[in-house]
C-alpha positions in Angstrom: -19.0 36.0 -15.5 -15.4 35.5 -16.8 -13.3 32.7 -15.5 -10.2 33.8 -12.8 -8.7 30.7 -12.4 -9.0 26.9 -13.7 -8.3 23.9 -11.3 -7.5 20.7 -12.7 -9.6 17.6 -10.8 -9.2 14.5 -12.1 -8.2 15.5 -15.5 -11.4 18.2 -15.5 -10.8 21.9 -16.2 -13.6 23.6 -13.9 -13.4 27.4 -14.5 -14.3 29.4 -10.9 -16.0 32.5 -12.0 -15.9 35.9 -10.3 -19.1 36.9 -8.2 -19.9 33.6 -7.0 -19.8 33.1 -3.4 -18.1 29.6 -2.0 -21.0 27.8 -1.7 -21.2 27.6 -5.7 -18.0 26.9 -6.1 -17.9 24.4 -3.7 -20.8 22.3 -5.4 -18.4 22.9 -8.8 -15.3 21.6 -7.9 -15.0 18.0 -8.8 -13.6 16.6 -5.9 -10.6 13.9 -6.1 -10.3 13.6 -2.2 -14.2 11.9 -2.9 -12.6 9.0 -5.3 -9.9 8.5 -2.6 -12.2 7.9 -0.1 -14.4 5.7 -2.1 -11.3 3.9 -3.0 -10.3 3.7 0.6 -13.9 2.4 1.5 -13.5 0.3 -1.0 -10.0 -1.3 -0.2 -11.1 -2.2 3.5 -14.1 -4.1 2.4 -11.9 -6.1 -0.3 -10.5 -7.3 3.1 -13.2 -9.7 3.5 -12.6 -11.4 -0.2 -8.8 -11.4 -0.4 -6.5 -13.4 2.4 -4.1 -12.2 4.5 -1.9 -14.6 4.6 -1.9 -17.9 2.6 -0.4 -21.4 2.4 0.8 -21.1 6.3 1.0 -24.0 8.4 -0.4 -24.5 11.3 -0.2 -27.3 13.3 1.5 -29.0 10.2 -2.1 -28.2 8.4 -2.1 -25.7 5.0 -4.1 -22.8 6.6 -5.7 -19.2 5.0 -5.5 -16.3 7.4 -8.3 -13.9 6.4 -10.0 -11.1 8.2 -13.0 -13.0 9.1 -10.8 -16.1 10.3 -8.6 -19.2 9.8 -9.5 -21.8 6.8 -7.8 -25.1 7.0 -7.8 -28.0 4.6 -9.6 -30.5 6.1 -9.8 -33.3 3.4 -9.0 -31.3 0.6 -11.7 -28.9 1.9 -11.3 -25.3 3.1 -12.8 -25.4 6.0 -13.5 -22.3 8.5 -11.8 -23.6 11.9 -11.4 -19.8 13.8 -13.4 -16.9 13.5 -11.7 -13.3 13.9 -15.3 -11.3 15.6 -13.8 -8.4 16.9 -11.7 -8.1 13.5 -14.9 -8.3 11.4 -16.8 -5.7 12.9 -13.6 -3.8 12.6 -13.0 -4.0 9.3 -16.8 -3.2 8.7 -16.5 0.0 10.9 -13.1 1.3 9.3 -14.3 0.7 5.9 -18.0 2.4 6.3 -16.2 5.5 7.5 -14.6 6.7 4.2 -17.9 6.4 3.2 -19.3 8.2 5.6 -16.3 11.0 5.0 -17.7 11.4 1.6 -21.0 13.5 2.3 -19.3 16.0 5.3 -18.2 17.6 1.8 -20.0 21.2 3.1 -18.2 21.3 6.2 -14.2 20.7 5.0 -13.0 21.4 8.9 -15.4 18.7 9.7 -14.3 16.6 7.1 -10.6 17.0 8.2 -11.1 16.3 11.2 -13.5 12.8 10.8 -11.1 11.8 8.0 -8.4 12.3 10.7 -10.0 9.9 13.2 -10.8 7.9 10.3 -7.0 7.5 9.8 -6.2 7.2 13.6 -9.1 4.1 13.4 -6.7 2.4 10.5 -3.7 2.7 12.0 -5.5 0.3 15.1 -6.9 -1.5 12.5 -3.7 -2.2 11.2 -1.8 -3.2 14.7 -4.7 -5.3 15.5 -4.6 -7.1 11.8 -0.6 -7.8 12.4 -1.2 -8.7 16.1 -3.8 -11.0 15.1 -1.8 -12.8 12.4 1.3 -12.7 14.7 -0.7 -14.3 17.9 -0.9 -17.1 15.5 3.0 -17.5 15.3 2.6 -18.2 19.3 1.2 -21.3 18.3 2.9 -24.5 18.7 5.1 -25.4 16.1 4.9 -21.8 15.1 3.5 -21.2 11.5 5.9 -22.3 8.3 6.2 -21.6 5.1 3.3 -18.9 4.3 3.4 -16.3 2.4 1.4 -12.7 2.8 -1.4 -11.9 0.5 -2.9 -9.0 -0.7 -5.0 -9.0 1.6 -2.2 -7.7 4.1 -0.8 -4.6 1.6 -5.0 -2.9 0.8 -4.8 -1.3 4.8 -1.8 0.3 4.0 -2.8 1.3 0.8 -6.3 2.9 2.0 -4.3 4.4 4.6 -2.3 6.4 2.2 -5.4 7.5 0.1 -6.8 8.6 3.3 -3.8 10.9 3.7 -4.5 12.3 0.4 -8.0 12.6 0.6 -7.0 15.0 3.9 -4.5 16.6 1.8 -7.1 17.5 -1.1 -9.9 18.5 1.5 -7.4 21.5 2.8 -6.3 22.2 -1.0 -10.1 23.0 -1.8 -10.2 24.9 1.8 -7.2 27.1 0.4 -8.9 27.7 -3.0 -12.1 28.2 -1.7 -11.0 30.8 0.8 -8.4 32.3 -2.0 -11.5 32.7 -4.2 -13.2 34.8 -1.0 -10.3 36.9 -0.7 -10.9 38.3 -4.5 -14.3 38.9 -4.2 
């Protein structure tokens, strides 16, 4: 079999051969929307090691915002004063679903379509992240002086790899169905 075309996946040229039907080919392809949604996965459950917000007072006391709640100092010790539930099993539904995403890789239209919810589930992750740091500002005095972590910029960013992960999944449904069309 003679190679028709090459396509370029993370820095890989994979030749797709002539007389192989899509199923083959679909096995070959190394697949970059897989590392974006293992780095989206991945992102969401850093949540739970890096703070949201940090150094913001409350109640004149030095507090951490996290996903899984409020730490204070409480003589020179963080200590764990507010626990975020609802936010916890958030995060740890929205960041098992990339993973989940990764092994629908035989059914793309699936795949499009989960990763699609998946991103629909972020964006309410998201809203409920900010309206949970911002409920705290209700508080009085309202929070001083803090500044956002990283903690508050890795949604956004695994929100953006999930766009591209959808964007790759209908670039291998185009060049899987191209690759039909010349059989």
């Amino acid at each position: 079999m003679r190679p028709v075309a090459g396509v370029t996946y993370s820095a890989i040229q994979l030749p797709i051969a002539i007389g192989t039907n899509h199923k083959t080919i679909q096995h070959m392809l190394q697949r970059i929307q897989s590392v974006y949604l293992l780095l989206a996965g991945l992102l969401i459950f850093a949540l739970f090691l890096f703070p949201v917000a940090h150094n913001v007072y409350i109640n004149s006391v030095p507090s951490t915002i996290s996903v899984t709640g409020v730490y204070q100092d409480v003589n020179g010790v963080q200590a764990h004063t507010q626990s975020f539930v609802a936010l916890i099993a958030g995060t740890a539904i929205v960041g098992v679903l990339p993973f989940i995403l990764i092994f629908l890789y035989k059914n793309r239209k699936q795949q499009i379509r989960m990763t699609a919810y998946s991103i629909v589930a972020e964006v309410a992750f998201i809203a409920t992240l900010v309206m949970r740091v911002t409920n705290l500002s209700k508080l009085v005095p309202p929070p001083s002086s803090g500044s956002y972590w990283i903690g508050s910029v890795l949604p956004v960013i695994a929100l953006v790899l999930l766009f591209m992960a959808i964007m790759g999944i209908r670039r291998d449904d185009k060049l899987v169905k191209s690759v039909d069309r010349l059989r």
